[in-house]
BADRENDREN-692112 format. One record per residue (C-alpha): z, y, x. Coordinates in pm, 1 decimal. Example, Ala and Ser with C-alpha at 12.3 -4.5 7.8 and 13.67 -1.06 7.14 Angstrom:
2
REC         c3         c2         c1
REC      780.0     -450.0     1230.0
REC      714.0     -106.0     1367.0
END
This chain:
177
REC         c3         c2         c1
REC    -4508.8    -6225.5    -1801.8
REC    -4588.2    -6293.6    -2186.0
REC    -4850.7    -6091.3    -2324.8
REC    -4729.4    -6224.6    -2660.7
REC    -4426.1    -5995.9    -2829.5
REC    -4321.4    -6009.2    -3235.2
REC    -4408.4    -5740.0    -3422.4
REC    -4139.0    -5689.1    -3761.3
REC    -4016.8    -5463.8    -3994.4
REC    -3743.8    -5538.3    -4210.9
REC    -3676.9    -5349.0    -4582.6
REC    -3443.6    -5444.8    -4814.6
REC    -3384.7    -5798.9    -4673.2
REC    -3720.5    -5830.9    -4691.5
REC    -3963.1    -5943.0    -4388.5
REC    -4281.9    -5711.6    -4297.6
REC    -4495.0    -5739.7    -4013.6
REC    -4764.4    -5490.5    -4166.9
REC    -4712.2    -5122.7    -4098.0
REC    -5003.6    -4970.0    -4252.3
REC    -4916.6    -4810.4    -4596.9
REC    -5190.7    -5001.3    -4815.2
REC    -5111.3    -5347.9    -4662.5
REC    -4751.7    -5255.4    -4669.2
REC    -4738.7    -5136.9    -5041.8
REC    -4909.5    -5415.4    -5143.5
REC    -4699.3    -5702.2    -4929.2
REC    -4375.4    -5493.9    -5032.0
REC    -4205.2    -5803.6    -5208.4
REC    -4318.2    -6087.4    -4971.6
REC    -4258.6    -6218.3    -4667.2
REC    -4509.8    -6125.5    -4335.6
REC    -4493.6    -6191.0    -3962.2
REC    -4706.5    -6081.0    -3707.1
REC    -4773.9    -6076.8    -3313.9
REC    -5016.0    -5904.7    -3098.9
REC    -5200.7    -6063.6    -2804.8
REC    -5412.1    -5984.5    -2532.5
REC    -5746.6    -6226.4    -2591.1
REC    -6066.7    -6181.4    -2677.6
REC    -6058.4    -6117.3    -3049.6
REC    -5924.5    -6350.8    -3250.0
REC    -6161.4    -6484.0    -3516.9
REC    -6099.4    -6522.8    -3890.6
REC    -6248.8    -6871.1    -3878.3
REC    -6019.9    -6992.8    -3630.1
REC    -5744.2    -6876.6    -3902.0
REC    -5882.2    -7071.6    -4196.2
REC    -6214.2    -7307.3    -4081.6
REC    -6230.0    -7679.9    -3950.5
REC    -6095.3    -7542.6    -3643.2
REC    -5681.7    -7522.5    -3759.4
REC    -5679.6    -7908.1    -3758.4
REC    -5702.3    -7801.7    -3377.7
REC    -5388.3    -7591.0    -3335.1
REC    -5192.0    -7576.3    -3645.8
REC    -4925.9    -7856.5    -3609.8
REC    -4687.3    -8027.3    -3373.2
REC    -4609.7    -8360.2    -3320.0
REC    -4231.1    -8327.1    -3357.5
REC    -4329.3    -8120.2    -3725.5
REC    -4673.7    -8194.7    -3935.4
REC    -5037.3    -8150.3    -3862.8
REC    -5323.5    -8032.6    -4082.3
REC    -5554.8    -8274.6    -4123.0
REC    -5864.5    -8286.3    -4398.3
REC    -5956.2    -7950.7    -4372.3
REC    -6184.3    -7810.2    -4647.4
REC    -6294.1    -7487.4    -4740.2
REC    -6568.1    -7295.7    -4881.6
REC    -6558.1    -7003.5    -4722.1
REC    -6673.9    -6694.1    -5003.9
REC    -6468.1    -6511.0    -5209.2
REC    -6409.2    -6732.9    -5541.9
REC    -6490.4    -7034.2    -5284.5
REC    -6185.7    -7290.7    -5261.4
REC    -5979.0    -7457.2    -5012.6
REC    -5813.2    -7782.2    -4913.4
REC    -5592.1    -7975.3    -4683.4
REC    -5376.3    -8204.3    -4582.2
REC    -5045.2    -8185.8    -4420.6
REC    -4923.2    -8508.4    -4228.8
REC    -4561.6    -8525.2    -4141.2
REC    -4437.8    -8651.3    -3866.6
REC    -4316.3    -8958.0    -4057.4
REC    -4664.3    -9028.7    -4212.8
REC    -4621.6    -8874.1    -4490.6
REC    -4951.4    -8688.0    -4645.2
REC    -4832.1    -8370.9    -4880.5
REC    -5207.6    -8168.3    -5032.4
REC    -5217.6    -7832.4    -5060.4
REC    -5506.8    -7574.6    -5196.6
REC    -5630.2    -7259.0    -5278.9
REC    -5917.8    -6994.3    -5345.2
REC    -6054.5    -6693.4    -5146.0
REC    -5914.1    -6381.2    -5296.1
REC    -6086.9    -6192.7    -5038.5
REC    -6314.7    -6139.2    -4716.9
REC    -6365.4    -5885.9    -4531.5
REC    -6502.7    -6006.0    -4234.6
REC    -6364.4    -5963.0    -3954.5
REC    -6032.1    -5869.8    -4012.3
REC    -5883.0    -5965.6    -4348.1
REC    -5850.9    -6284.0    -4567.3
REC    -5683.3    -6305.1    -4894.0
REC    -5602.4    -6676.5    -5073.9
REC    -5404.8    -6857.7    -5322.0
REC    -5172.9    -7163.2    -5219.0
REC    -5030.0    -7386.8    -5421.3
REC    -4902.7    -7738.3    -5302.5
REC    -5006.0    -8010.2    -5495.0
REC    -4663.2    -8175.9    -5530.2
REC    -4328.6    -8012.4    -5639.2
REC    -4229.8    -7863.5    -5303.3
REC    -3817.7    -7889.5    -5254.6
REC    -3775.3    -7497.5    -5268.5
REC    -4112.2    -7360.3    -5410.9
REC    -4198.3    -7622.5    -5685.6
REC    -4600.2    -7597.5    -5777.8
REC    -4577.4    -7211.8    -5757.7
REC    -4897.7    -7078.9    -5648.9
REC    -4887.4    -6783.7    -5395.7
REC    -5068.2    -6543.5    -5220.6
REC    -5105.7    -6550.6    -4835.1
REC    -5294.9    -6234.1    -4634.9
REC    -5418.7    -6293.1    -4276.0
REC    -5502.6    -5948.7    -4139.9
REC    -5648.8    -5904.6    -3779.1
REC    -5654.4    -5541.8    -3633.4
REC    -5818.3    -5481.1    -3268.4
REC    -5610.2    -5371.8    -3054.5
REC    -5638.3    -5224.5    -2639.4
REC    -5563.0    -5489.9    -2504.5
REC    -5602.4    -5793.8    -2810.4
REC    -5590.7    -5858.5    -3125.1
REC    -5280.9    -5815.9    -3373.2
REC    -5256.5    -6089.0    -3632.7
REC    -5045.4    -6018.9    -3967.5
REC    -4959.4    -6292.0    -4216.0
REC    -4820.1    -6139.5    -4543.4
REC    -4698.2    -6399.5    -4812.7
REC    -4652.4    -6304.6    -5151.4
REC    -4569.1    -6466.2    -5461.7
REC    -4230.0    -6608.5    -5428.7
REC    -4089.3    -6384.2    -5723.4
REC    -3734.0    -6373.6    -5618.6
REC    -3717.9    -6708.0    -5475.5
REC    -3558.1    -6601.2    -5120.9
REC    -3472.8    -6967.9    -4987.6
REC    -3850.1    -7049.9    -5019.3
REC    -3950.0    -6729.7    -4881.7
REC    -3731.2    -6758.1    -4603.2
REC    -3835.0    -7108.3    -4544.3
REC    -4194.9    -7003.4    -4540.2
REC    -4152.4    -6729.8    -4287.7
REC    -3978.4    -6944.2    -4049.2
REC    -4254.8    -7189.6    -4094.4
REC    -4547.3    -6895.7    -4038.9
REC    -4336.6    -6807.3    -3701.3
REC    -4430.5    -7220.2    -3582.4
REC    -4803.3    -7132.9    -3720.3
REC    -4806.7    -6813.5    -3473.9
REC    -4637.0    -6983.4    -3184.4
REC    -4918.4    -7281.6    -3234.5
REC    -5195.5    -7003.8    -3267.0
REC    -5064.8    -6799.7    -2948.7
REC    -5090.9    -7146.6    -2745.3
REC    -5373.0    -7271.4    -2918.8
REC    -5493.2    -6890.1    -2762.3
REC    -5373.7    -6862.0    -2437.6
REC    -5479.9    -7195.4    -2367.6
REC    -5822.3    -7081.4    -2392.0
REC    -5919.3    -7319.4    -2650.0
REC    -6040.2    -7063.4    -2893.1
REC    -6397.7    -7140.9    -2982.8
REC    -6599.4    -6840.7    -2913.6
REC    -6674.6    -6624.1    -3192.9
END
C-alpha cells in the first residue's frame, strides 16, 4: 500500500497543489504540485542543500551535480544539471525567503536560453506543512507570464522531482534533521 497520493487543484487551466488562501492567492498564476507522505518530517535542507545531488535526478533524465547555495535570505544559489548525454546546462538563483521549517522562496533562472523558457527568471515556493501521519510538500512555480508550454513542461518535470524525493524518502535515505 502507497502512503504516497497527489494532492491538485486545478483553476482556470491552471495547476495548484496549495489550498491555503495566502499561498493560493499568491501562486494563483503559476504552476504547483504537491504530495503528502508518511515520514518523519521532511527537512527544508534536504529540498535545497548539498543533499539534492543525492536524490534529484535519474539516470535515464539528468542529475544535479555542483550544488551551491548560501542558505539566508538575499544568499544565492547554484547548480549544475548533467544530462544524460553529458551535457552540463547551469542554473541559479537567490533566497526570496526562509522560514524555517516549512517554507522557501527563490529565483531561477537558467543560464542558457532554455528551448521553451529562454533566460526568464522565475519564482519557485517549496512549502512543507506537518501533517498526522507526514509531511505535505508543495512546490508552487511562478513567473512564466503566460508562457503555458514552459509551465506545463516545468510541472511535469516537478512531478519527476517529487517521485525522486518520495523514493529518495521511503528509502530511508533522508539524513536526519
Amino acid at each position: 500500500m502507497s502512503s504516497f497520493r497527489w494532492r491538485n487543484k486545478f483553476h482556470g487551466g491552471i495547476d495548484h497543489a496549495s489550498s491555503q488562501g495566502a499561498e493560493h492567492d499568491q501562486w494563483r498564476d503559476d504552476h504547483g504540485i504537491g504530495r503528502d507522505w508518511r515520514a518523519s518530517r521532511t527537512r527544508l535542507g534536504a529540498l535545497v542543500g548539498k543533499e539534492v545531488e543525492q536524490w534529484w535526478g535519474s539516470a535515464d533524465t539528468y542529475r544535479m551535480v555542483g550544488w551551491w547555495a548560501d542558505l539566508r535570505v538575499g544568499g544565492r544559489w547554484t547548480v549544475v544539471v548533467r544530462t544524460a548525454g553529458g551535457r552540463d546546462l547551469p542554473a541559479s538563483g537567490e533566497f526570496l525567503e526562509i522560514e524555517t521549517p516549512r517554507r522557501i522562496v527563490q529565483t531561477w533562472a537558467y543560464g542558457r536560453d532554455h528551448p521553451t523558457l529562454g533566460r526568464r527568471q522565475t519564482r519557485v515556493a517549496w512549502l512543507l506543512e506537518p501533517i498526522a501521519d507526514g509531511t505535505r510538500v508543495t512546490i508552487c512555480h511562478a513567473g512564466f507570464g503566460g508562457l503555458r508550454e514552459a509551465a506545463a513542461e516545468h510541472a511535469k518535470g516537478w512531478a519527476r522531482v517529487l517521485a525522486w524525493l518520495r523514493a529518495h524518502v521511503e528509502a530511508g535515505k533522508l539524513a536526519a534533521a
